[in-house]
VEXDREN-2710 file (C-alpha; in Angstrom, 1 decimal):
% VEXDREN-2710
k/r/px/py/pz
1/UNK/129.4/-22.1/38.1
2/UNK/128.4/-20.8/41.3
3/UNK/124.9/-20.1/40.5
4/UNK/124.6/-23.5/39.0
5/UNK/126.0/-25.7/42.7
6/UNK/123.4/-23.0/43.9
7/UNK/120.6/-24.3/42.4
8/UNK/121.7/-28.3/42.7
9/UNK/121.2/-27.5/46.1
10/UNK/117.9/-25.8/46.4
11/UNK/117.0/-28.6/44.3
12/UNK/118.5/-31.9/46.3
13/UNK/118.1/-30.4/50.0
14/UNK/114.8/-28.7/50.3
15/UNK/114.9/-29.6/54.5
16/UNK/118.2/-27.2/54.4
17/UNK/115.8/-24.5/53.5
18/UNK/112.6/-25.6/55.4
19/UNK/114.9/-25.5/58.5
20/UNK/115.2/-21.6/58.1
21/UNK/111.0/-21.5/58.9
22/UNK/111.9/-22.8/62.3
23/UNK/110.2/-26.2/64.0
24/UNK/107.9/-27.4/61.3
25/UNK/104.2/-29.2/63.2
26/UNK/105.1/-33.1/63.0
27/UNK/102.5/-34.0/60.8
28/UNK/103.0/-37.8/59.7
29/UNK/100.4/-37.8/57.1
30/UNK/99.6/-35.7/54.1
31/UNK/95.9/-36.0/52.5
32/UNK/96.0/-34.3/49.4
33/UNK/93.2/-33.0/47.2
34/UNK/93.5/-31.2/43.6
35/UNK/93.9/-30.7/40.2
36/UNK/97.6/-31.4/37.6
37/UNK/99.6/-29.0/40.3
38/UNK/99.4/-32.1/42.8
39/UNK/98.8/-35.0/40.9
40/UNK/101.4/-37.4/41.7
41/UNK/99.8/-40.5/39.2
42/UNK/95.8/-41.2/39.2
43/UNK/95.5/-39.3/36.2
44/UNK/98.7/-41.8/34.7
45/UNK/95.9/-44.7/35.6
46/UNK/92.8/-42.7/34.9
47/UNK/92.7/-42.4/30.8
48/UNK/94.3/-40.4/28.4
49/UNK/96.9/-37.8/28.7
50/UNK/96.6/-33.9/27.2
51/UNK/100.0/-33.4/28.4
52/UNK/102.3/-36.5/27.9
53/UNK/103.4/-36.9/31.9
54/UNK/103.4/-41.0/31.2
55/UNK/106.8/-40.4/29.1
56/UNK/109.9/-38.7/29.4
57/UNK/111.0/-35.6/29.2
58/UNK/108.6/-35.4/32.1
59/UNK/110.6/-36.0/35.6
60/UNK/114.0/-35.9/33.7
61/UNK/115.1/-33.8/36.3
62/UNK/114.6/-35.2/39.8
63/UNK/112.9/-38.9/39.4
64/UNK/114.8/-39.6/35.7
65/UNK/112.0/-41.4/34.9
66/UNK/108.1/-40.0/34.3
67/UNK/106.0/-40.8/36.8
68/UNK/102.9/-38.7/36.1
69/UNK/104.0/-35.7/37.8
70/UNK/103.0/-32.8/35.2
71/UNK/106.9/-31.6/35.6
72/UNK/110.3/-32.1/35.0
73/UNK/110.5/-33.1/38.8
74/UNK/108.8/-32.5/42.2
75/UNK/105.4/-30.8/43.0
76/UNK/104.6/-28.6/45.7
77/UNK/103.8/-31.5/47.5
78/UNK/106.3/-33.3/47.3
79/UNK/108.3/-30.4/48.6
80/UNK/106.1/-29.8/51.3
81/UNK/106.4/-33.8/52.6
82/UNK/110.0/-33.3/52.2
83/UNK/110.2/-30.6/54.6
84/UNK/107.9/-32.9/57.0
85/UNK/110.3/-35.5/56.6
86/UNK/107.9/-37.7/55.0
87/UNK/107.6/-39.9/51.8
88/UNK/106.4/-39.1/48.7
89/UNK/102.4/-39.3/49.0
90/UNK/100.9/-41.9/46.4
91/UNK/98.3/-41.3/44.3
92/UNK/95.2/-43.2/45.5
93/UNK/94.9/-45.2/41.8
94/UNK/97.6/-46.5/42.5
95/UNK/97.1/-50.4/43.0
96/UNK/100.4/-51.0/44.8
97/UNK/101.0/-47.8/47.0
98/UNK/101.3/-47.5/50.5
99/UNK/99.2/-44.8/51.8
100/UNK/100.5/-45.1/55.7
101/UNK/101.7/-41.3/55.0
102/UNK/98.5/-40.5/53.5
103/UNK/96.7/-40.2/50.1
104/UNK/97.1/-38.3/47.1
105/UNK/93.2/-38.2/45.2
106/UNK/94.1/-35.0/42.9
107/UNK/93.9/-35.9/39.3
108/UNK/95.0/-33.2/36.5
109/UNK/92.3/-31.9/34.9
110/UNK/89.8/-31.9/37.6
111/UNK/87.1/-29.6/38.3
112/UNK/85.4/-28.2/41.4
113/UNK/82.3/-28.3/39.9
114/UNK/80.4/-30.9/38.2
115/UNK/79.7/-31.9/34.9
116/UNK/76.1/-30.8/35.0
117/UNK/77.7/-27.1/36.2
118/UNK/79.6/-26.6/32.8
119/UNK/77.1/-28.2/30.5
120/UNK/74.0/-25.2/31.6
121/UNK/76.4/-22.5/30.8
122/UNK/77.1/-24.1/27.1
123/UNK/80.7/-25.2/28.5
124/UNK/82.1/-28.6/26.5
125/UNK/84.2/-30.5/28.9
126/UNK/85.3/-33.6/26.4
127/UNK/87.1/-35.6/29.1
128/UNK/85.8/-34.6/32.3
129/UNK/88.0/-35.5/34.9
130/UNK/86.8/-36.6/38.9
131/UNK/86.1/-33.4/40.6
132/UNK/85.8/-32.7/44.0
133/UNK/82.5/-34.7/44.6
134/UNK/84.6/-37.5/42.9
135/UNK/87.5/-37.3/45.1
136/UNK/85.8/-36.7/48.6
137/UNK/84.2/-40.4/47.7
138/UNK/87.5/-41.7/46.9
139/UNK/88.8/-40.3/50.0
140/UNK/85.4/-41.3/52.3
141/UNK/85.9/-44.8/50.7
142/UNK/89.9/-44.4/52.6
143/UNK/88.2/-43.6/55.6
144/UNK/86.1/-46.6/56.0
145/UNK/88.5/-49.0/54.7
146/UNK/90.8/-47.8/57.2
147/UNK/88.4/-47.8/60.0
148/UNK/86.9/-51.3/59.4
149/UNK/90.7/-52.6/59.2
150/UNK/91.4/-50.7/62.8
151/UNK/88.5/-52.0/64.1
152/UNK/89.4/-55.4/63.3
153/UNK/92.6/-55.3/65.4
154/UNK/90.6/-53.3/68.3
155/UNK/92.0/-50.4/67.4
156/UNK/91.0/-46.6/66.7
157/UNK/91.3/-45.4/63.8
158/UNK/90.8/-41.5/64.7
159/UNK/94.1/-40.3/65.0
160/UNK/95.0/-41.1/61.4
161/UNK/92.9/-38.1/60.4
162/UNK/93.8/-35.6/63.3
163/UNK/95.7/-32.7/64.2
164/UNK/99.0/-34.8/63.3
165/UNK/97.4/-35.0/59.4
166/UNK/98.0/-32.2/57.3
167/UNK/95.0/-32.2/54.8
168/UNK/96.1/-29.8/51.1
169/UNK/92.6/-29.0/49.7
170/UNK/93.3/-27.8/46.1
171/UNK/93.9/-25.8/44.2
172/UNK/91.2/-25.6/42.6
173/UNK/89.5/-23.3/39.7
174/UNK/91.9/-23.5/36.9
175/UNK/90.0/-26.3/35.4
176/UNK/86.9/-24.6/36.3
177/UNK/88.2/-21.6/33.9
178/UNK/90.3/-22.6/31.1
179/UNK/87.5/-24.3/28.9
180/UNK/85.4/-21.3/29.2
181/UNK/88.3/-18.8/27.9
182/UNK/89.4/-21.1/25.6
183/UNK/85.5/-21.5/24.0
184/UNK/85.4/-17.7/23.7
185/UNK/84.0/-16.8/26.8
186/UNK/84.7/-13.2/28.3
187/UNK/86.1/-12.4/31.3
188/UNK/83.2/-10.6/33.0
189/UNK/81.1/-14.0/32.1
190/UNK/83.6/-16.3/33.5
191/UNK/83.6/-14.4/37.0
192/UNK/80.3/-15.2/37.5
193/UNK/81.2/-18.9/37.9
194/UNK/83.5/-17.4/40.6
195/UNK/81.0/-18.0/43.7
196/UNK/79.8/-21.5/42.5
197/UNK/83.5/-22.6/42.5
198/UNK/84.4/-21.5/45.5
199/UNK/81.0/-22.6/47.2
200/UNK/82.2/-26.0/45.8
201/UNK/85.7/-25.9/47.2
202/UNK/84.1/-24.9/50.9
203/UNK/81.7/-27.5/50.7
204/UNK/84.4/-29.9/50.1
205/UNK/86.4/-28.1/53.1
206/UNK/82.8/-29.1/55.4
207/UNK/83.0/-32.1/54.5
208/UNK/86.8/-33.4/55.2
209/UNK/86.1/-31.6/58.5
210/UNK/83.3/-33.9/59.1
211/UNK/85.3/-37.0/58.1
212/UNK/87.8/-35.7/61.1
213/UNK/90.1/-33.7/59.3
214/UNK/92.0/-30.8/61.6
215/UNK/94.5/-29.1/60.1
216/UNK/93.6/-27.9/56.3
217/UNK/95.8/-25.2/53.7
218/UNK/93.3/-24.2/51.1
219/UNK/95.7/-22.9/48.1
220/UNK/94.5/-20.7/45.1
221/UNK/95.3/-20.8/41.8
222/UNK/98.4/-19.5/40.0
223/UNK/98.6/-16.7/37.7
224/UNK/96.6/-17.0/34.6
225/UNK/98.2/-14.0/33.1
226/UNK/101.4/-15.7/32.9
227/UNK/101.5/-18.8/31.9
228/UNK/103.0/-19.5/28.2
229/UNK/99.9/-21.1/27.0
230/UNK/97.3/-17.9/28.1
231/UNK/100.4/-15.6/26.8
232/UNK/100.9/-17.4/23.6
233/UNK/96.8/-17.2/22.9
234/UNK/97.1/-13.5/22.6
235/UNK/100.2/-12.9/21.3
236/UNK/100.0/-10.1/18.7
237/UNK/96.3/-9.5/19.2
238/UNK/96.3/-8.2/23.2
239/UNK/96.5/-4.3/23.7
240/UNK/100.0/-3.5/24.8
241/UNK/98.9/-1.8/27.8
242/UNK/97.2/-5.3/28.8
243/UNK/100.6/-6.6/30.0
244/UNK/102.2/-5.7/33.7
245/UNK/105.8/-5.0/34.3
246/UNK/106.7/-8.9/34.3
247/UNK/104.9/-9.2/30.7
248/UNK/102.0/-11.2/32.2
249/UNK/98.5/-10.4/30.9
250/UNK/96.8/-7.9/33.8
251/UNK/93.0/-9.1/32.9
252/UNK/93.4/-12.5/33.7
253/UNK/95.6/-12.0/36.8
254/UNK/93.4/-9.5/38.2
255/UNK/90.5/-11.9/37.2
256/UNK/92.5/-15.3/39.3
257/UNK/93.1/-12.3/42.0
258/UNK/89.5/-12.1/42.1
259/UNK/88.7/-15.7/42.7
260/UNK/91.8/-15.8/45.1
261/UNK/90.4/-13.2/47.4
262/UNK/86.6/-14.6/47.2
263/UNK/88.5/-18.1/48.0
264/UNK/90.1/-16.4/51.1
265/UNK/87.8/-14.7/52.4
266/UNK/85.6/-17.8/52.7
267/UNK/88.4/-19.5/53.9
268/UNK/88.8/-17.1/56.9
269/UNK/85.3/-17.6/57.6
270/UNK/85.5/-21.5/58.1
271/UNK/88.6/-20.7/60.2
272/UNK/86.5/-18.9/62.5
273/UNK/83.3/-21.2/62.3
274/UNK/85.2/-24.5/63.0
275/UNK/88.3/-23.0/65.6
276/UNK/86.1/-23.8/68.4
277/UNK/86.2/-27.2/67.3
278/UNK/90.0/-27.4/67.2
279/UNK/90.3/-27.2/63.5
280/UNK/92.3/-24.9/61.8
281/UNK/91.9/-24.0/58.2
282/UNK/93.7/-21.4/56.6
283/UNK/94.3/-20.1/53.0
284/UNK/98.2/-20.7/51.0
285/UNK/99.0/-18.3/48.3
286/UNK/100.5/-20.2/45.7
287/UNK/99.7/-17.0/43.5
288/UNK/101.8/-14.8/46.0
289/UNK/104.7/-17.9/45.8
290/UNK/104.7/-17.3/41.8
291/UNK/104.8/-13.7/42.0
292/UNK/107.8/-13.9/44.7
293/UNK/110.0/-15.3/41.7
294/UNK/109.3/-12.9/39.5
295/UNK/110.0/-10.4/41.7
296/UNK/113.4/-11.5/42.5
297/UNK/113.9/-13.9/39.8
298/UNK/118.2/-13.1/39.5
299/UNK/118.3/-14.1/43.3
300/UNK/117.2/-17.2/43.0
301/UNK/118.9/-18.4/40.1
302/UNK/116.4/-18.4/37.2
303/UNK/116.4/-17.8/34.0
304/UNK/115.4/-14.1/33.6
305/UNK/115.1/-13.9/29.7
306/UNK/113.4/-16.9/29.7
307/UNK/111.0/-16.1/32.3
308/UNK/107.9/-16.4/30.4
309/UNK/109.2/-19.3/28.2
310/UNK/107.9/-23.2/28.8
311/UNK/111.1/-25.4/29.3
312/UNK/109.8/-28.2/27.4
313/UNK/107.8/-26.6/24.2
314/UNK/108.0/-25.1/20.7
315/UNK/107.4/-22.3/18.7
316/UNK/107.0/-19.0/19.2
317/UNK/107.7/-16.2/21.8
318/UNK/106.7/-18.4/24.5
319/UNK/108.0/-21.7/23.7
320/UNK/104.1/-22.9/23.2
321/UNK/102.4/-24.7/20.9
322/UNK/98.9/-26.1/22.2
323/UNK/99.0/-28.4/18.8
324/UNK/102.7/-30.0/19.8
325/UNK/102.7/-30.6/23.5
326/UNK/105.9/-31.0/25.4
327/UNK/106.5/-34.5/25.3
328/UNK/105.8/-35.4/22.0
329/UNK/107.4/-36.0/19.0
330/UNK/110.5/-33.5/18.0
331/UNK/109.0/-31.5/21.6
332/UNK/112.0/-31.7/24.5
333/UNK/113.4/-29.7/27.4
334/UNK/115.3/-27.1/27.4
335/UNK/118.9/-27.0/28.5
336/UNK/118.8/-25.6/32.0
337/UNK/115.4/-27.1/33.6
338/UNK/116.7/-26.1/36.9
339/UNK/116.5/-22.5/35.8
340/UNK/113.5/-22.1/34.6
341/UNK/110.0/-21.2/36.1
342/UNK/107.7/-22.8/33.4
343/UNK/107.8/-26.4/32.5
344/UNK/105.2/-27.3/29.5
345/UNK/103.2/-23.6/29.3
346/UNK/101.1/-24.6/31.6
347/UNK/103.0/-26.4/34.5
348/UNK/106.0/-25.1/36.6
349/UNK/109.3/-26.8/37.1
350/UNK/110.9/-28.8/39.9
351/UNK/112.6/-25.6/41.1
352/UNK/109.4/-22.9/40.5
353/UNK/107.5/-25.4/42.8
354/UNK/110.0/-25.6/45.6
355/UNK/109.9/-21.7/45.7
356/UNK/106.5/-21.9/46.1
357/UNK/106.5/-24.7/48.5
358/UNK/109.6/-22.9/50.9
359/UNK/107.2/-19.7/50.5
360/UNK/103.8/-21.5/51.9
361/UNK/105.9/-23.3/54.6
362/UNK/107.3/-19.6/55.8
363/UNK/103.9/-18.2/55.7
364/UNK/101.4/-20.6/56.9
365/UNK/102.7/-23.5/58.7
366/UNK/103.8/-21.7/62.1
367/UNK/99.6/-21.6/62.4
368/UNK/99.0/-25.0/62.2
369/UNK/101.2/-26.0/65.2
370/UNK/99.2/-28.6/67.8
END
């Protein structure tokens, strides 16, 4: 009983938590840029869903209803604008939103390189989603729009894209990497994308800094190593001695450690070009937030024999199955969602994001201040 009011509260009042980082920058607008880890609906109006985040049981726990969220609940970002004291940010496909807050232009799926990247290495991408290029148009088209309509009431529309806007480039890379794996490619082949995809994500970074952005986090992927989906792939075939303490798959976490540390020291590099300019841009480690609840998983509440298990899935060890999705028919949650770390095998839960969230607030935002 008491580790269950426990979690009800980590998951209805996030700002108690935040407060424990100390004064948090008043940012009063959140620009977000990404992949399915912060897509909060444009892939709901893009096309066709994978992952069934259009129906329930996605957002059964926190919104009751889905909302194309790839979840049971909130995403990092949400968690983060909650800690700012801010709205939900809504996803730039969306006809009716109000982006006075900001703008969401992640869609699940997307890439941070192009299609023309993927198809010279013998890569099929099927349904190519918007990638970075895509969304810094989307997000260039906001700009103007928003100027022209200042300009009309003899206003400026400068601040809206200042130090009081937090800009959340990514992550980026999973996308980038799953296809490959999945089409047989090795390891060793797939880290030589490594430099184009991060050249990508700090070209992106040049340009939002251009378009007046100020304050920018620049997160890297999660663990590949252990997610159900990756886990369930090699279940019975990997070398025992291929799995860490935590039963995640050392190859691929050393490999999306890899990519993580190429992405941060690039990202320390900008910091340092730009700072003389007033910008500051600095790398979160949503990796390092994963790893944090494995570490002390019993302390914060979860689930620790079903660590490694998708909430919503079927079959097998790890509650996978890439052939019956969470979501569809005879595929539903589990009991406790609020317990659990994994969502569908390849997303995280309400509660694994606010971890996460809590854990980039503590170590990042204190360098943001203005």
């Amino acid at each position: 009983m008491a580790t269950s009011l426990l979690l009800t509260s980590l998951l209805l009042f996030p700002l108690a938590i935040a407060a424990n980082s100390g004064p948090l920058p008043a940012f009063k607008r959140i620009y977000q840029f990404g992949d399915s880890l912060s897509d909060t609906g444009n892939l709901l109006r893009w096309g066709k869903m994978f992952y069934p985040a259009d129906r329930l049981p996605y957002g059964e726990t926190y919104f009751r209803k889905a909302t194309g969220r790839f979840s049971d609940g909130r995403l990092i970002l949400d968690h983060i604008a909650a800690a700012l004291k801010l709205p939900f940010i809504d996803a730039y496909l969306n006809t009716n939103a109000s982006f006075a807050h900001g703008v969401n232009f992640a869609v699940a799926g997307a890439t941070a390189n192009d299609l023309d990247f993927f198809t010279k290495r013998n890569v099929t991408m099927p349904t190519f989603k918007p990638p970075i290029s895509q969304q810094l148009k989307w997000f260039e088209a906001h700009v103007n729009f928003t100027c022209r309509r200042a300009r009309r009431r003899s206003a400026s529309c400068s601040g809206k894209f200042g130090t009081n806007s937090l800009f959340i480039f990514g992550e980026y890379g999973g996308n980038d990497y799953f296809p490959a794996f999945q089409q047989g490619k090795s390891i060793d082949e797939v880290k030589s994308y490594v430099p184009y995809t991060v050249a990508a994500i700090v070209r992106g970074i040049k340009r939002i800094v251009k378009l007046g952005a100020k304050r920018i986090i620049v997160p890297g992927p999660l663990p590949f190593g252990c997610m159900p989906s990756q886990l369930s792939a090699f279940s019975g075939v990997a070398d025992p001695t291929d799995y860490d303490e935590f039963g995640c798959l050392k190859p691929y976490n050393s490999f999306i450690s890899y990519h993580n540390r190429y992405l941060r020291a690039l990202v320390s590099s900008l910091h340092r070009e730009f700072s003389g300019k007033g910008v500051v841009i600095v790398y979160a480690d949503y990796y390092g937030g994963f790893m944090d609840i494995l570490r002390n998983v019993t302390q914060l509440g979860f689930d620790k024999g079903g660590l490694l298990k998708a909430c919503c899935g079927i079959g097998g060890e790890y509650k996978f199955d890439h052939d019956r999705p969470c979501g569809t028919d005879g595929v539903g949650s589990c009991s406790e969602p609020g317990r659990a770390v994994h969502w569908d095998g390849v997303h995280l839960t309400d509660a694994a994001y606010h971890h996460i969230s809590q854990f980039v607030i503590d170590q990042v935002f204190s360098k943001l201040a203005f």
